[in-house]
N, C-alpha and C positions, 0 to 999 in steps of 0.2 A: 760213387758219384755224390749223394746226402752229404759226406763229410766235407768233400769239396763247398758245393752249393748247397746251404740250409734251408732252401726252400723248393728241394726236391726231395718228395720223401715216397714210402713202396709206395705202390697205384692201388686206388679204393676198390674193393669190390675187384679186383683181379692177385693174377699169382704175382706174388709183389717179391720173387726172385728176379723175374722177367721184365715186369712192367714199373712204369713209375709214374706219379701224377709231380705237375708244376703249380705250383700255390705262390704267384708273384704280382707284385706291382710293377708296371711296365717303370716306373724313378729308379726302382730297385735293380731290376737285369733290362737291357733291353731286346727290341725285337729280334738283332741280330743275334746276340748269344742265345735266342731261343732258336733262331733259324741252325745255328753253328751245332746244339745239342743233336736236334731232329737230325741234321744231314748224317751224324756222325750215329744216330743210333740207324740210322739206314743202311751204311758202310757195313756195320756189326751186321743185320742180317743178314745184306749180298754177300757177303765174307763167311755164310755160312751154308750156303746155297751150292748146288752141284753147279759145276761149270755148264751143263746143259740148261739148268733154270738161270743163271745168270745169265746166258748167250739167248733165252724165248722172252727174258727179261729188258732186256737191251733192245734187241729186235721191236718190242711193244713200242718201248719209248721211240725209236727211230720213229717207227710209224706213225706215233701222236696219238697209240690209244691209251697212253697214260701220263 
């Protein structure tokens, strides 16, 4: 991802195989490409989730506790 966009680089203070920090000026990316990253780093971890925790995961949101 850094190579793509240079102004994501590992995340400070964490394990910066997993994590990453965003260092931008909203002229530079805007809101929506930051929302497009977030959705798609959420996808990677439901995608990594047992079908049971994806289905009490779902279930949350239905109900609006998340």
């Amino acid at each position: 991802m850094p190579k793509q966009f240079p102004f994501i680089i590992p995340g400070y203070h964490m394990n910066k195989q997993h994590w990453n920090s965003i260092v931008v000026d909203k002229n530079e990316f805007p809101d929506e490409g930051i929302k497009k990253l977030i959705h798609a780093s959420y996808d990677l971890v439901v995608k990594k989730m047992t079908k049971k925790q994806q289905a009490e995961l779902q279930l949350r949101i239905d109900l609006g506790q998340l």
